[in-house]
C-alpha positions as CSV (number, residue, x, y, z in Angstrom):
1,X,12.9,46.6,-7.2
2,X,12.4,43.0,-8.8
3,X,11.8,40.6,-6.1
4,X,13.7,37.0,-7.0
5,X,11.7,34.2,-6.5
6,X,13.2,30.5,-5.9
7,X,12.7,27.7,-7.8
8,X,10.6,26.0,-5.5
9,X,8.2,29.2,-5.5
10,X,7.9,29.4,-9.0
11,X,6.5,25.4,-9.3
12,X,4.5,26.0,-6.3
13,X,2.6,29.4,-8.0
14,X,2.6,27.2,-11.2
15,X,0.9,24.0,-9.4
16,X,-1.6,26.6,-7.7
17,X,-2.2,28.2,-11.0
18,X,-3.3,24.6,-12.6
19,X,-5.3,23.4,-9.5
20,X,-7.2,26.7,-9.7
21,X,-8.9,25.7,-13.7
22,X,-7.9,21.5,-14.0
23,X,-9.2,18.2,-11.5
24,X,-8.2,14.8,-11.9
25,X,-10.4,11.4,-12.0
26,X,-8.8,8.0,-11.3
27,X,-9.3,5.6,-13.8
28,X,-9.0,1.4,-13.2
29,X,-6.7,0.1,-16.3
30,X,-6.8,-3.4,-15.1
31,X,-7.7,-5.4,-12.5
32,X,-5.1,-8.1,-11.8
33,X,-6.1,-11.1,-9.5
34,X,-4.7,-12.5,-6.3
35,X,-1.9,-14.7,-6.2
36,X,-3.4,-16.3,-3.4
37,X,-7.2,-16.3,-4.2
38,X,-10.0,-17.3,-1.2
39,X,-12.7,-19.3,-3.1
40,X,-15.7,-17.6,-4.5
41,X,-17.9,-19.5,-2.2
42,X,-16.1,-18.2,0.9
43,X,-18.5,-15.2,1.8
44,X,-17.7,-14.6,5.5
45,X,-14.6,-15.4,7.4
46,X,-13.7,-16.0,11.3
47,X,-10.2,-15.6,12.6
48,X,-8.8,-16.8,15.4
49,X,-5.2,-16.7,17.5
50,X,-4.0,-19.9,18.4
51,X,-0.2,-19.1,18.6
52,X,1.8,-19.1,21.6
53,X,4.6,-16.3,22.7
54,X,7.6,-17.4,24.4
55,X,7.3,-16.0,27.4
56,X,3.2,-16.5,27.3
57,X,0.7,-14.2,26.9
58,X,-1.7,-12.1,29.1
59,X,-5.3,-12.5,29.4
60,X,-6.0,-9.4,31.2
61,X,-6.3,-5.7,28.5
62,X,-4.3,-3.5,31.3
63,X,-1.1,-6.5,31.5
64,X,-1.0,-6.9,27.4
65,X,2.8,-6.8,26.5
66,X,4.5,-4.8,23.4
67,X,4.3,-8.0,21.7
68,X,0.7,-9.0,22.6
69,X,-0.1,-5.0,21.2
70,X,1.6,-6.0,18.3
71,X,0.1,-9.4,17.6
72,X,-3.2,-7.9,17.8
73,X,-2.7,-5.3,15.7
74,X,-1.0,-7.7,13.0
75,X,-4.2,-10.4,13.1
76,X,-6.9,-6.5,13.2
77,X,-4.8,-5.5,10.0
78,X,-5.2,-9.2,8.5
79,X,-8.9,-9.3,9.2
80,X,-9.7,-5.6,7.9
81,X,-8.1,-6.6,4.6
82,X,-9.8,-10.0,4.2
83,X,-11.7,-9.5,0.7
84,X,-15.1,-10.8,1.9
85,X,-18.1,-8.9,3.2
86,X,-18.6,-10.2,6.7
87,X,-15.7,-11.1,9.0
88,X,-14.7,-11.2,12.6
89,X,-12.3,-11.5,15.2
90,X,-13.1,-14.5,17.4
91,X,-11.4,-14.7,20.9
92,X,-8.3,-16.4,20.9
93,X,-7.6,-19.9,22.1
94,X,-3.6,-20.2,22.2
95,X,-3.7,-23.5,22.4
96,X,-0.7,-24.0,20.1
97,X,2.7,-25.0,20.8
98,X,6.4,-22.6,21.9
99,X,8.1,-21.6,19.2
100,X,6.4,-23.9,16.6
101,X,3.0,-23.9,14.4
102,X,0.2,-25.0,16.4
103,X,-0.9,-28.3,15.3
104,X,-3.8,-28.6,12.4
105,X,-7.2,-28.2,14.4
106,X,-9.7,-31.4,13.5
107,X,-12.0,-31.8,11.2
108,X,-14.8,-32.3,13.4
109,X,-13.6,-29.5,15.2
110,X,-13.8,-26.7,12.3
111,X,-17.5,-25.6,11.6
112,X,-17.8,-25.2,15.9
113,X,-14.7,-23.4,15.6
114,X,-15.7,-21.3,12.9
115,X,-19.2,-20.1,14.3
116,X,-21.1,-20.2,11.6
117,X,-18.8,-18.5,8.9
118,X,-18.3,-20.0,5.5
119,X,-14.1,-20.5,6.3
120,X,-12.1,-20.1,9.6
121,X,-8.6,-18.0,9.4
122,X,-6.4,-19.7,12.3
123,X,-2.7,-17.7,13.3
124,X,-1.0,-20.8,14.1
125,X,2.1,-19.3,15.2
126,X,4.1,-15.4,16.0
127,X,6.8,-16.1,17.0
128,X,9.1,-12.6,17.5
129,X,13.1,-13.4,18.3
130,X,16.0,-10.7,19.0
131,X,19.2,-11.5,19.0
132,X,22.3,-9.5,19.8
133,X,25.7,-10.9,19.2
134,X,29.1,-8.8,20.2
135,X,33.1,-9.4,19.2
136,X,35.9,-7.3,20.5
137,X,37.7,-5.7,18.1
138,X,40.7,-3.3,17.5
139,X,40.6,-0.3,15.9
140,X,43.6,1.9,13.4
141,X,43.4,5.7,15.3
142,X,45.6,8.5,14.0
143,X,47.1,10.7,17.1
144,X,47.2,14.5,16.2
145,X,50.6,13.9,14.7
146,X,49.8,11.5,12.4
147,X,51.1,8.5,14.2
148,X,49.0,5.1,13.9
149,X,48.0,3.9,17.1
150,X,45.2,1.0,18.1
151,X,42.2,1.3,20.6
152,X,40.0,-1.6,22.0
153,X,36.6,-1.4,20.8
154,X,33.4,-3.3,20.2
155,X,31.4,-4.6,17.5
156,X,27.8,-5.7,17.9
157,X,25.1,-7.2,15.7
158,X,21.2,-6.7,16.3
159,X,18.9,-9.6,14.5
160,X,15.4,-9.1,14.7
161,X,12.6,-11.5,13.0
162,X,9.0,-12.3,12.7
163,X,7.9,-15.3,12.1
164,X,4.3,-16.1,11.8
165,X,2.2,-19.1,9.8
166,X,-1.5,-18.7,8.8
167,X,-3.8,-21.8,8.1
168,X,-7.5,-21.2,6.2
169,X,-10.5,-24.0,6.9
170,X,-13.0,-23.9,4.6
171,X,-16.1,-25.0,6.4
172,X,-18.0,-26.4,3.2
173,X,-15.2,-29.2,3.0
174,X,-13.9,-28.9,7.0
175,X,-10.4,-28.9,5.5
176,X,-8.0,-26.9,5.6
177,X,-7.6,-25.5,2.0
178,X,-4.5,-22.7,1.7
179,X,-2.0,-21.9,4.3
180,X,0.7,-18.5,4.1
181,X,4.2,-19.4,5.8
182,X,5.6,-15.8,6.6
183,X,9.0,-14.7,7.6
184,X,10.8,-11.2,7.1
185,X,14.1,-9.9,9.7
186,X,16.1,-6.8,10.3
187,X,19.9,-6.8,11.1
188,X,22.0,-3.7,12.1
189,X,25.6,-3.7,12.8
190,X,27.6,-1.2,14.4
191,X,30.6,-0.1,16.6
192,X,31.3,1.6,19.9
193,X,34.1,1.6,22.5
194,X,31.7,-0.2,25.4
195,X,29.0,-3.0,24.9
196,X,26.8,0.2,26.5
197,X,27.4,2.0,23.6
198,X,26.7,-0.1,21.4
199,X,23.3,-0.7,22.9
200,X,22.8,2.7,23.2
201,X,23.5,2.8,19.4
202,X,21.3,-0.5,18.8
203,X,18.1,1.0,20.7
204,X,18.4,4.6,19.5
205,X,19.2,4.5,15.6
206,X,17.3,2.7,13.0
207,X,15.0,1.5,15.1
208,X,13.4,-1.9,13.5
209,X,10.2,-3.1,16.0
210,X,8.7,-6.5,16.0
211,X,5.3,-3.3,14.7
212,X,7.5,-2.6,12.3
213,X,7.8,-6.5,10.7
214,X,4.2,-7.1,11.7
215,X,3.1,-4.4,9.5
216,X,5.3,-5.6,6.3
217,X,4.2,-9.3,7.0
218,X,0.6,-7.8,6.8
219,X,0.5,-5.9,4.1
220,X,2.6,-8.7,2.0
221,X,-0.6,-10.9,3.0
222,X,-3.2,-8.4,2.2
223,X,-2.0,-8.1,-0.7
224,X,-1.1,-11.7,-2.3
225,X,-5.4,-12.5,-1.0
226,X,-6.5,-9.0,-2.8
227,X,-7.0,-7.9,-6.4
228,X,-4.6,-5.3,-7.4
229,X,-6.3,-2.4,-9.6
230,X,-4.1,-0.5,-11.9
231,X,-4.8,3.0,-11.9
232,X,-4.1,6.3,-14.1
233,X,-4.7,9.3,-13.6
234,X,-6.2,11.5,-15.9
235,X,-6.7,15.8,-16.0
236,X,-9.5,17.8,-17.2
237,X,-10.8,21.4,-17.4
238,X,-13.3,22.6,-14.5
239,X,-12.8,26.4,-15.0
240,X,-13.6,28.4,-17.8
241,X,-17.1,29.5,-19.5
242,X,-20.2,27.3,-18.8
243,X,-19.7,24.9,-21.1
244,X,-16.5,24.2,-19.9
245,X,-17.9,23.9,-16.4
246,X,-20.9,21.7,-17.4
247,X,-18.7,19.4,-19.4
248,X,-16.3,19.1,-16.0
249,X,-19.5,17.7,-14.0
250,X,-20.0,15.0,-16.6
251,X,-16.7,13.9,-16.8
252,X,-16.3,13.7,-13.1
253,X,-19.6,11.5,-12.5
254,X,-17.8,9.2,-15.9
255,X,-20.6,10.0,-18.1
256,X,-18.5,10.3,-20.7
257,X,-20.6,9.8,-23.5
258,X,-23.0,12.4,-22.9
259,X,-20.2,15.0,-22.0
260,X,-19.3,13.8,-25.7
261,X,-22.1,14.5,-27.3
262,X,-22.5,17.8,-25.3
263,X,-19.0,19.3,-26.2
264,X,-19.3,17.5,-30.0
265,X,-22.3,20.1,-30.4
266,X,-21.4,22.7,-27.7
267,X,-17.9,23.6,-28.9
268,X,-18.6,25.5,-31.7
269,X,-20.4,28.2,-29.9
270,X,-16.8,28.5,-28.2
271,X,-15.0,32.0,-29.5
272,X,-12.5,32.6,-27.0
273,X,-9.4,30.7,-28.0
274,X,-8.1,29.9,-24.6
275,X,-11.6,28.1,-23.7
276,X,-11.7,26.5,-26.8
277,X,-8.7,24.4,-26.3
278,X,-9.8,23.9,-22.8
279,X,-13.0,22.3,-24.1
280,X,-11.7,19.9,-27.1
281,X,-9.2,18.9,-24.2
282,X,-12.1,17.4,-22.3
283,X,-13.9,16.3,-25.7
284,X,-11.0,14.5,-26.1
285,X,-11.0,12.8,-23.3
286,X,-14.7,12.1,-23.0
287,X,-14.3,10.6,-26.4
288,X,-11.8,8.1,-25.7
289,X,-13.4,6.8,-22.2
290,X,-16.4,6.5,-24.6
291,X,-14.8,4.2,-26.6
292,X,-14.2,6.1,-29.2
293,X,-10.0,5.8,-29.5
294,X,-9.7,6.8,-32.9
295,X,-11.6,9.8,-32.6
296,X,-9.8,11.0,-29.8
297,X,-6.5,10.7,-31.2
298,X,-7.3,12.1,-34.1
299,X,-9.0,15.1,-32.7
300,X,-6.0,15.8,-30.3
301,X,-3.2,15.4,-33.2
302,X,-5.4,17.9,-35.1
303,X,-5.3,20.2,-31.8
304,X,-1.9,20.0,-31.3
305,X,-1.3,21.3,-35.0
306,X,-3.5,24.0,-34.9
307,X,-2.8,25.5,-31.2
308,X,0.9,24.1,-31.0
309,X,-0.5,23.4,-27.3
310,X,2.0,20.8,-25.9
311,X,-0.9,19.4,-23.5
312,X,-2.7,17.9,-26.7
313,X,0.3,16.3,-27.8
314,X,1.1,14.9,-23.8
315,X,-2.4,13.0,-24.5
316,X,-2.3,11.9,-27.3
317,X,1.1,10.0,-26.6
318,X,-0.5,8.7,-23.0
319,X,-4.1,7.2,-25.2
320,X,-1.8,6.0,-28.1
321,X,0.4,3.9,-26.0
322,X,-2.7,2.4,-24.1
């Protein structure tokens, strides 16, 4: 009896087939710069809370609020993805201002703020608001006989927004020298018979938490301060004969031009048709990371003639359109 397999089956045997004889290395196209860039000369960086909740804050670990959890786990996001090599969380001051942005700190003030680091990263205000808003409404029902009939019914409105404003000093100048205004909200509507339910509905579906914004506003700042790299990813053989194998290390260690030599000399001891494309695959590869475009395109069109092996033509396209 012939056993059916599923789709899903069939690309999952196919995917364990490939892993089992190919590997992949990432390669950096480009390397695009910051938006937002800190100055070369900034090699270490202090940060510091100076903002102010609404309802206050608490000093003791055991009493910290939702909103003080998520405050600190917004400015520990910010400082792990400050591109510098030394950087620190110093202990906040909150000596800013309700629902405002804490006044510039002094001059004078900055390098004894900043303890000793080349720049000081203040968070000068996060300020978290919720609102709900409800209107009574009426609503078109259909009785089992088809008869229109109205009910009274509620509509309600969640808003939720983060607000939060970042100053840099640079110690060198005691100025400050780049600030990052951030905003981002979440709004959900819906409709219930009560106000209750349409809590109920408000606290239960599509939950939006002020963790939630922190963790967008973060990563939106991470990444406007950071270089962006612009990967590709790129296949070769690992499985085969020796050769093959040998020519896999190289290529994963990016010593492409001696797995190019290697395979330019070593491929012609190859007999065995199905290890022979394997190993011009990689020699084309190793050729064009060894900057040697024109020879990898022209070996991998020739491939592609003589094997009719789709893969050759596949990388050919992807190096001819870089």
């Amino acid at each position: 009896m012939i056993r059916k397999l599923s789709l899903s089956s069939i690309i999952v045997f196919l995917l364990a087939l490939t892993s089992c004889k190919t590997a992949y290395f990432t390669h950096v196209d480009e390397v695009v710069p910051p938006k937002k860039p800190i100055p070369a000369h900034i090699l270490s960086i202090h940060v510091i809370d100076r903002s102010i909740e609404k309802s206050g804050y608490s000093t003791k670990s055991d009493l910290l609020t939702e909103t003080d959890k998520t405050r600190n786990s917004y400015i520990n996001s910010i400082l792990y993805g400050l591109p510098v090599s030394t950087k620190k969380s110093l202990p906040p001051r909150h000596d800013g201002v309700v629902d405002g942005i804490a006044p510039m700190i002094h001059s004078i003030e900055v390098p004894k703020i900043a303890a000793g680091a080349d720049a000081l990263l203040s968070l000068d205000q996060f300020e978290l608001t919720e609102t709900r808003t409800y209107k009574d409404i009426k609503k078109n029902q259909l009785d089992p006989s088809g008869n229109k009939y109205t009910i009274e019914a509620v509509s309600g409105k969640r808003l939720i927004s983060l607000r939060t404003y970042w100053r840099l000093y640079d110690v060198k100048t005691n100025q400050m020298i780049m600030n990052f205004p951030q905003y981002t909200e979440n709004s959900y509507e819906t409709e219930g018979l009560t106000r209750q339910s349409v809590n109920l509905q408000m606290d239960t579906t599509q939950v939006v938490t002020a963790s939630t914004l922190a963790k967008k506003l973060s990563a939106a700042l991470i990444k406007d301060i950071n270089p962006m790299e612009l990967t590709s990813q790129w296949q070769y053989y690992t499985k085969g004969n020796d050769i093959i194998k040998k020519s896999a290390k190289m290529i994963k260690l990016s010593d492409f031009r001696n797995a190019a030599e290697y395979l330019s000399v070593q491929v012609k001891n190859i007999g065995e048709p199905k290890y022979l494309a394997r190993a011009y695959y990689n020699l084309v590869v190793a050729y064009y990371f060894n900057n040697q475009r024109d020879k990898a395109l022209q070996m991998a069109a020739y491939q592609y003639n003589q094997t009719n092996r789709f893969e050759f033509k596949e990388l050919y396209d992807k190096i001819y359109a870089r």
